[in-house]
C-alpha positions in Angstrom: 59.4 96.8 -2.5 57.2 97.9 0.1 58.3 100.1 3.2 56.9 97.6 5.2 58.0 95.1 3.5 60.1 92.4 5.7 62.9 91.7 3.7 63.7 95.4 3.7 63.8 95.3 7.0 66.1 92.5 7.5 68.2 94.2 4.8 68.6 97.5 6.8 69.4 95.8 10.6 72.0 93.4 8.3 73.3 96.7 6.9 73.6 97.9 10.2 75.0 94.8 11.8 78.0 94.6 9.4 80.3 96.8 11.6 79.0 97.0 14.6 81.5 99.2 16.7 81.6 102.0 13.7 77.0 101.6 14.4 78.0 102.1 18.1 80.1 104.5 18.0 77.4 106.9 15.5 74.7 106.0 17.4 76.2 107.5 20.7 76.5 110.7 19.1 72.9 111.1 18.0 72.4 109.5 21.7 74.4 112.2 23.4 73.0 115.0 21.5 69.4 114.3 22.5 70.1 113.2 26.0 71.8 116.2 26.5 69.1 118.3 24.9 66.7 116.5 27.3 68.5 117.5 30.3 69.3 121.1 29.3 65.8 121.6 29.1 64.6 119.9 32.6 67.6 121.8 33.8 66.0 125.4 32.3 62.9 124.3 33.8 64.0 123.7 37.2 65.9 126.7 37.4 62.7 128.6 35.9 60.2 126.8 38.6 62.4 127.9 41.2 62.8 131.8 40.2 58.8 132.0 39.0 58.0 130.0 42.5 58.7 133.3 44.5 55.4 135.0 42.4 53.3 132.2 43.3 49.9 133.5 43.8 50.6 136.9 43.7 49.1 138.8 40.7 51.5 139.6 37.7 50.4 142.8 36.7 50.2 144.5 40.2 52.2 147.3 41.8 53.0 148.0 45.5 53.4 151.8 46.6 54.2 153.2 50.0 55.9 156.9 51.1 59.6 157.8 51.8 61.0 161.0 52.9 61.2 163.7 50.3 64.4 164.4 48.5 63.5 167.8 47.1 62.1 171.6 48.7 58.3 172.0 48.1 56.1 175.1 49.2 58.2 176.1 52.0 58.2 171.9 53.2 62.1 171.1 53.5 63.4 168.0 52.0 64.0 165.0 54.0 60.1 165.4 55.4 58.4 162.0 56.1 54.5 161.9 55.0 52.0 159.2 55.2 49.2 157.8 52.7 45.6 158.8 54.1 42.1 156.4 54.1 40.7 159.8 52.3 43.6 159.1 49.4 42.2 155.7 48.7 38.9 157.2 47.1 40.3 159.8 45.2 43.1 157.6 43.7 39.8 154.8 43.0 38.6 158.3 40.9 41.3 159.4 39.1 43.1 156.2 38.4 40.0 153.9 36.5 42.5 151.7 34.8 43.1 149.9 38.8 41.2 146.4 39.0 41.6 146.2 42.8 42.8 148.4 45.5 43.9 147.1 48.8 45.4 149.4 51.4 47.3 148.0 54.0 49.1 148.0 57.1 51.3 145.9 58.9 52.9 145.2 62.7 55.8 143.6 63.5 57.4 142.5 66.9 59.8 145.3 68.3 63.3 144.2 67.8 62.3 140.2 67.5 59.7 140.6 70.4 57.1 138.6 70.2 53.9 140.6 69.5 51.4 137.5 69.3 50.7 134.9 71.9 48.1 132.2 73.2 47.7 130.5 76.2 51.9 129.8 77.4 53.2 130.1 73.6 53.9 133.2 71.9 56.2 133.9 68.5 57.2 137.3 66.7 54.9 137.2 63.4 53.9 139.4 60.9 50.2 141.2 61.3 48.8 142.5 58.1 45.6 144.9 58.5 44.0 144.1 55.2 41.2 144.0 53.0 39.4 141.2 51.1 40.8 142.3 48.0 43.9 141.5 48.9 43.2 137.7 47.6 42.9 139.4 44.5 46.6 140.3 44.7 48.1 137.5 46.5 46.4 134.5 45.9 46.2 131.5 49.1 44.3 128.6 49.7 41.9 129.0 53.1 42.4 125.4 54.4 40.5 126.0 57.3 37.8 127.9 57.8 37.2 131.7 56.2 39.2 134.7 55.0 38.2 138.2 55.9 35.3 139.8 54.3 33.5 143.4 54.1 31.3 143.0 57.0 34.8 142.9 59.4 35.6 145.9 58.0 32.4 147.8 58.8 32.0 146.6 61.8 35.6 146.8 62.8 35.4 143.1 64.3 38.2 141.4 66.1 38.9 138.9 63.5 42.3 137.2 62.2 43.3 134.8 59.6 46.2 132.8 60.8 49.5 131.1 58.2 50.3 127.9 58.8 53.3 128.4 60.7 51.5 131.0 63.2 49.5 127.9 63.8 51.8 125.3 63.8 54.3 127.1 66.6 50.8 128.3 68.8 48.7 125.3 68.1 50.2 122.6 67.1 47.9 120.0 66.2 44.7 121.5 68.4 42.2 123.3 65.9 42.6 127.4 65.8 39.1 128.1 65.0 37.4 130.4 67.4 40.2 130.5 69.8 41.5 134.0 70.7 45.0 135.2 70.5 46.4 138.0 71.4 48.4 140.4 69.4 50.3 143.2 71.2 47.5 143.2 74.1 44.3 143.1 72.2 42.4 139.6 71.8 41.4 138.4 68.2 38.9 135.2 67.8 40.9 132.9 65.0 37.8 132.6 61.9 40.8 131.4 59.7 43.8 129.7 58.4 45.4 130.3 55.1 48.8 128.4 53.4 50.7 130.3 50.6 51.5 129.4 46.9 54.7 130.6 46.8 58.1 128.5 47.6 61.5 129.3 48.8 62.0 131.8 51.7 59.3 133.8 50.5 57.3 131.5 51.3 58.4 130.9 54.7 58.4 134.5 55.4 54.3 134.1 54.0 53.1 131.5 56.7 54.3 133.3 59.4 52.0 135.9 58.4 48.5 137.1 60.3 45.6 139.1 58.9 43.0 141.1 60.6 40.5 143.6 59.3 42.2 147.2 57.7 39.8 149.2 59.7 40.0 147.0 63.1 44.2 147.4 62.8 44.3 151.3 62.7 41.6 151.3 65.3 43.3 148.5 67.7 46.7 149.9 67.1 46.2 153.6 67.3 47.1 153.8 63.4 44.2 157.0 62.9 43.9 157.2 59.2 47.3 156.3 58.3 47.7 154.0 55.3 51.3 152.2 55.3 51.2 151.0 51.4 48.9 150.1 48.7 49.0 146.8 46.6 47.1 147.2 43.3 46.4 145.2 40.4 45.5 147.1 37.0 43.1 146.1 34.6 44.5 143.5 32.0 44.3 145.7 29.1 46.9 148.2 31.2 50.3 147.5 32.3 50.9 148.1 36.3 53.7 150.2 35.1 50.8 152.8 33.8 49.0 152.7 37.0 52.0 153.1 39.0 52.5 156.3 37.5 49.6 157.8 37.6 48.5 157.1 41.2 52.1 158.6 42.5 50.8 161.7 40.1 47.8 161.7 42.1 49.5 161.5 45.5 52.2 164.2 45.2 50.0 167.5 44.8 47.8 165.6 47.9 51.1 165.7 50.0 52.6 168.6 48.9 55.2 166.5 47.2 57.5 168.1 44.3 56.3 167.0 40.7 60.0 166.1 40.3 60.8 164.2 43.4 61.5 160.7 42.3 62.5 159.7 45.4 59.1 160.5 48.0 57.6 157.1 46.5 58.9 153.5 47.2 57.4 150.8 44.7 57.9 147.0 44.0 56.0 146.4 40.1 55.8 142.8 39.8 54.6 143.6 36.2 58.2 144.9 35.2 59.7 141.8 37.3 58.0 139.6 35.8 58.6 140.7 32.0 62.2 140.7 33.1 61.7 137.0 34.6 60.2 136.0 31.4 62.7 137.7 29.0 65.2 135.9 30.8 63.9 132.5 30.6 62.9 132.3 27.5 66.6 134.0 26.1 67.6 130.8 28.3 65.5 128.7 26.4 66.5 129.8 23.1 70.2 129.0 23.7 69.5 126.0 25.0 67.8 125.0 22.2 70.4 126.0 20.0 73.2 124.4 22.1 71.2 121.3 22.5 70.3 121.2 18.5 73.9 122.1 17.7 75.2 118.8 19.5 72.5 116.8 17.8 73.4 118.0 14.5 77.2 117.2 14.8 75.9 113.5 15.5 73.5 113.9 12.9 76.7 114.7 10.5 78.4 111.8 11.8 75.4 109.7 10.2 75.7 111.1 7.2 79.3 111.1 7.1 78.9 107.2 7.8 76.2 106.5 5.2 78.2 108.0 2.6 81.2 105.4 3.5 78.3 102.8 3.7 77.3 103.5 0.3 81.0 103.4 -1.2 81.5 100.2 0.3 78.4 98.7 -1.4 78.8 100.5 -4.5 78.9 96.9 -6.4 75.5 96.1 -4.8 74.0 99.2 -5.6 75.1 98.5 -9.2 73.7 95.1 -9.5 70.2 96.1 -7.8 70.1 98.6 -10.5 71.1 96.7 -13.7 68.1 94.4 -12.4 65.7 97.0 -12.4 65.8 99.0 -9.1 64.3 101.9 -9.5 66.3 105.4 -8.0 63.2 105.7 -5.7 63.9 102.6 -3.9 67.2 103.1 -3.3 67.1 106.4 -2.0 64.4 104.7 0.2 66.7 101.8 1.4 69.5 104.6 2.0 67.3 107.1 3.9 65.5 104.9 6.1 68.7 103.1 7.2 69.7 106.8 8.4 66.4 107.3 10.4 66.6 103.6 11.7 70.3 104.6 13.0 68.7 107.9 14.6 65.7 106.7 16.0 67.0 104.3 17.8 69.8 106.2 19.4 67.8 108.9 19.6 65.0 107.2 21.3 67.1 105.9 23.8 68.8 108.9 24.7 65.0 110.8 24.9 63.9 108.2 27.4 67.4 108.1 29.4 66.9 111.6 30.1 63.4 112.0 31.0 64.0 109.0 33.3 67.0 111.0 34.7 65.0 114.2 35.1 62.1 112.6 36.3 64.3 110.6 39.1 65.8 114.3 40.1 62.6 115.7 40.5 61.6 112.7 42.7 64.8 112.6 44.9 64.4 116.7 45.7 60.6 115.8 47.1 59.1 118.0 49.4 62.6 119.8 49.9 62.4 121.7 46.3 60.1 123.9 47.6 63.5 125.7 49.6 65.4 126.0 46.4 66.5 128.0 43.3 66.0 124.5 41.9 62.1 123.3 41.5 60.5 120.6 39.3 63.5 119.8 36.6 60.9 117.8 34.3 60.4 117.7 30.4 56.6 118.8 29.1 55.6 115.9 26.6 54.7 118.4 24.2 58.5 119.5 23.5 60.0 115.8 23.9 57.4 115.1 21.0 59.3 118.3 19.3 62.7 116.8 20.0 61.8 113.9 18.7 60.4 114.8 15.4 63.5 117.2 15.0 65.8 113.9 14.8 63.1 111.9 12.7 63.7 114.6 10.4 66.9 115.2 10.6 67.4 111.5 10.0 65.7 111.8 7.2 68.2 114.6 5.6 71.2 113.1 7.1 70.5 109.8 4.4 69.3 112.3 2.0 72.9 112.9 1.0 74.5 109.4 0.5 70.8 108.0 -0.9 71.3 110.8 -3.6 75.2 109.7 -4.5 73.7 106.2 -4.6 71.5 106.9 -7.1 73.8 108.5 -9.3 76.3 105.3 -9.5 76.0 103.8 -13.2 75.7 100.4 -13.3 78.4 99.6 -15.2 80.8 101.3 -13.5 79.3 99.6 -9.7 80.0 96.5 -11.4 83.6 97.2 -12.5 83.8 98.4 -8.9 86.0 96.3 -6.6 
């Protein structure tokens, strides 16, 4: 007899239909297991595009560096000395650190004590103002929805250029277009050539698009900043870690500022490359258990399958007897006993795989625009691993029939018939 063949068919769904609240009742655990596999993982996945949604746009394997006070006595300096980064630093760091992709120096201006430090026309807010380099979208990633972002010819020619965030324009604006309109930032006017919106979520985000930047060399200018260089963002090459590059640029800088070989403390640093190993390490232990929760609860419905078939076959042991004194081979009867099992976890498993997709999918829709404020972003399966879940169960259909379809086989004849 065929697989395909009809009457099989009818002969597995009557099999199944027999008792119909002991089917039920082991379908719902092959049900549960994989629904609750389903949802683990959207939930892993949500909790995961929340976390990662903070390093959106900004590059994985960068470093940022700035000065502290000193912690330690060096060449008649005391300890507790405050020092600054110089412009002249930047080329000899570019020199003796070649495994660094893209240097940015920066600086950055905030309103005194919640001031506001940036108005136009009657409206005014206390913003961020970032003297930066080009490069810098190297490092942090945006989209420019409007207009430019600053290039090298601001910098040599110092111009009064700024690149506005989305809020900046929002609170000043409103809906009139920023372009070549001139704001004013603590008392010197900037034309708008720009407005930027940032890729990452959550309150960093926020924090982002209230954010303004002007040329590095126009800030220290406009601001009375001289050469001083506030901190340094840095991306190394891909074949380095940032952690190298950290390292060796602080090694640099201590002997230029008279800094103690030993003082760990002279040097503030945020690597995104170690936070983001540590992001990933954590997420993907979270994973793994999940997977082996998840799997753990399908197998015990799994067992309850086989644990069923095998009363299934002891109940038709006198059927099984007569289908083999007319010539059933052991090959079709371990087919009729295995495929009842993967019918049985199919189905149920099919059903619970859809359920919770829909249920993710419906989570996901209901969070809308409002996900981007949360821990909690995106809860939805990839269809690459509910094809995985799935073929786990097909499988493990398969083995939980293998069992009872090998007991079948086994029954003599003679003895099924005697059976009552």
């Amino acid at each position: 007899m065929s697989i395909f063949d009809s009457d099989r068919w009818d002969e597995i769904f009557s099999a199944l239909k027999k008792n119909k609240l002991r089917t039920a009742l082991t379908a719902f655990g092959v049900f549960w297991g994989i629904f609750m596999l389903i949802i683990m993982l959207g939930s892993g996945n949500g909790l995961e595009n929340g976390v990662t949604g903070n390093f959106g746009g900004t590059a994985t394997n960068s470093v940022f560096i700035w000065t502290r006070s000193t912690s330690i006595p060096y060449k008649g300096l005391p300890e507790g000395r405050w020092f600054n980064m110089r412009n002249e630093d930047m080329e000899v760091v570019r020199r003796e650190v070649p495994e660094i992709k893209y240097l940015a120096p920066r600086n950055q201006l905030r309103g005194f004590r919640g001031g506001n430090n940036v108005s136009w026309g009657n409206k005014a807010g206390n913003f961020s103002v970032m003297g930066d380099y080009p490069d810098i979208l190297h490092i942090n990633s945006m989209d420019i929805i409007k207009g430019r972002f600053l290039n090298h010819y601001d910098i040599e020619e110092k111009r009064k250029v700024v690149v506005i965030g989305t809020n900046v324009r929002d609170v000043l604006f409103g809906d009139k277009d920023p372009i070549n309109e001139n704001v004013k930032i603590n008392g010197v006017y900037f034309k708008v050539v720009g407005v930027w919106k940032t890729k990452k979520s959550g309150n960093q985000g926020e924090r982002d698009s209230q954010t303004l930047f002007i040329p590095f060399s126009t800030f220290q200018k406009a601001f009375n900043y001289g050469n001083v260089v506030g901190w340094l963002a840095v991306v190394a090459k891909d074949e380095f870690p940032a952690t190298l590059v950290e390292e060796k640029i602080i090694n640099v800088l201590k002997p230029r500022h008279k800094v103690a070989p030993e003082d760990d403390r002279a040097f503030g640093s945020f690597n995104a490359y170690e936070e983001f190993q540590q992001i990933n390490g954590l997420f993907n232990g979270i994973a793994t258990l999940i997977w082996i929760v998840g799997t753990g609860t399908l197998m015990a419905g799994i067992i309850g399958v086989s644990n069923i078939m095998l009363i299934i076959v002891k109940e038709r042991t006198k059927e099984i007897g007569v289908r083999r004194a007319i010539g059933a081979t052991p090959r079709s009867i371990i087919t009729q006993i295995m495929l009842e099992s993967v019918v049985l976890t199919s189905m149920a498993g099919y059903i619970g795989l859809l359920l919770g997709i829909f249920l993710t999918e419906v989570i996901a829709k209901q969070m809308g625009p409002k996900q981007g404020n949360s821990m909690f972003t995106n809860p939805t399966i990839d269809l690459q691993v509910a094809l995985t879940a799935l073929l786990i169960l097909v499988v493990a259909g398969a083995l939980a029939g293998l069992i009872p379809a090998r007991k079948a086989v086994r029954i003599k004849p003679i003895e099924a018939l005697r059976a009552e």
